[in-house]
C-alpha positions, 0 to 999 in steps of 0.5 A, a space after each residue: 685789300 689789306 693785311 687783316 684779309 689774309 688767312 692760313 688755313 690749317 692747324 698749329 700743331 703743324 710746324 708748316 703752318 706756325 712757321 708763318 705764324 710765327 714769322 708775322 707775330 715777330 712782325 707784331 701781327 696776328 695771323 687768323 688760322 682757321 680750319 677748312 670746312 671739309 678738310 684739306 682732301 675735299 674737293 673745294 680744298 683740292 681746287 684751291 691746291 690740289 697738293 692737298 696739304 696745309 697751309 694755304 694762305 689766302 690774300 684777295 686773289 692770291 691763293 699761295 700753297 707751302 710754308 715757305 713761299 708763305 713764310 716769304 710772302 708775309 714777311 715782304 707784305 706785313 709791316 714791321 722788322 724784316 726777318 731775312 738781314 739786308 745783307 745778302 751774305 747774311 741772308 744767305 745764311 739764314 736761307 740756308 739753316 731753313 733749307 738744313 731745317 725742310 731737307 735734313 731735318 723734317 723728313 726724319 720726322 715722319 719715321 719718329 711719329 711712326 715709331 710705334 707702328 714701324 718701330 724698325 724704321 726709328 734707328 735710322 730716322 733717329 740717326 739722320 735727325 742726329 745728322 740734321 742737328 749736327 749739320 745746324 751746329 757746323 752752320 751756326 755760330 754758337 755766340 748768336 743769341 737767336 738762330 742767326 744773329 741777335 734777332 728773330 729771323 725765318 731761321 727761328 719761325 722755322 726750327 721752332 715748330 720743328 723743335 718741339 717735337 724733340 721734346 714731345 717724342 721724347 718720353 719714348 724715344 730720347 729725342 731731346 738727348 740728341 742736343 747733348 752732341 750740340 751745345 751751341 744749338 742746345 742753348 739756341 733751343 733753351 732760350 728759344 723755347 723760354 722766349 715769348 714767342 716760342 712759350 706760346 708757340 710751345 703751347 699752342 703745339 702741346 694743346 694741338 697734340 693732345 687734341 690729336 691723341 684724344 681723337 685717336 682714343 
């Protein structure tokens, strides 16, 4: 088995499933995302997870449900710069701007993508992602070029994806105004998102969404 054997299952217009994506191409490889034949409720893909979610990566006999786990795994197996630092105070460190990014962050997502259909449920949803962005802003340090430190870490393969959608939402809702309360991340999200790795990233989530809403007519 090699690293060329593993494949996520999944789309890049999911921040879940760029987050290892990301984490690899830091590394210096190429991870093959794929579609599952008969989606992620079929029976087949139920029996691989039966969460029924993406993405799921699949390396020889390990079948790893979730982004992180995921995120971890690659990072442990694939050749190249670690992306969590040696020293555990450190590491500690970046852990916990992911857990800022999977706890406070993403759950407010879901109110802002239904704001058209639940437009009574985007105040809130857009005062917890103010949250969120403020409780990155006390936990980082404004003078780190990248989201911890001076090189990319799982802290960036994470906020990255998550990221792009304030920018994308923005149009009807105002979202990308909400940095103006951060300066210190708002200049992190600058240089992130000019970066050869979040340009492509960017642009891979762009294309994903315009697919998407192309498909809903």
């Amino acid at each position: 088995m090699t690293v060329t054997d593993l494949k996520i299952y999944g789309g890049l217009l999911s921040p879940f499933v760029l987050r290892p994506v990301l984490a690899a191409r830091a590394k210096g490889h190429e991870l093959p995302v794929e579609s599952f034949p008969g989606g992620i409720k079929c029976d087949e893909y139920l029996a691989l997870t039966p969460t029924g979610k993406m993405p799921l990566m699949v390396h020889g006999d390990l079948v790893l449900p979730e982004s992180q786990p995921i995120t971890d795994y690659v990072d442990a197996v694939l050749p190249g710069p670690a992306l969590l630092p040696a020293d555990p105070v450190e590491a500690a460190r970046v852990r916990l701007l992911v857990r800022i990014a999977d706890v406070y962050m993403v759950p407010h997502l879901g109110g802002l993508f239904a704001a058209q259909s639940k437009p009574e449920g985007v105040p809130a949803a857009m005062a917890g992602m103010a949250a969120a962005l403020a409780y990155f802003e006390h936990f980082r340090d404004p003078a780190h070029d990248y989201a911890y430190g001076d090189s990319f870490t799982q802290a960036d393969a994470a906020m990255i994806p998550l990221f792009f959608f304030l920018d994308a939402l923005d149009r009807g809702l105002g979202t990308a105004k909400l940095l103006e309360a951060t300066p210190g991340l708002a200049a992190w999200w600058t240089r992130a998102k000019a970066s050869d790795i979040g340009a492509r990233a960017v642009a891979e989530q762009a294309e994903g969404l315009k697919a998407m809403m192309a498909a809903r007519g």
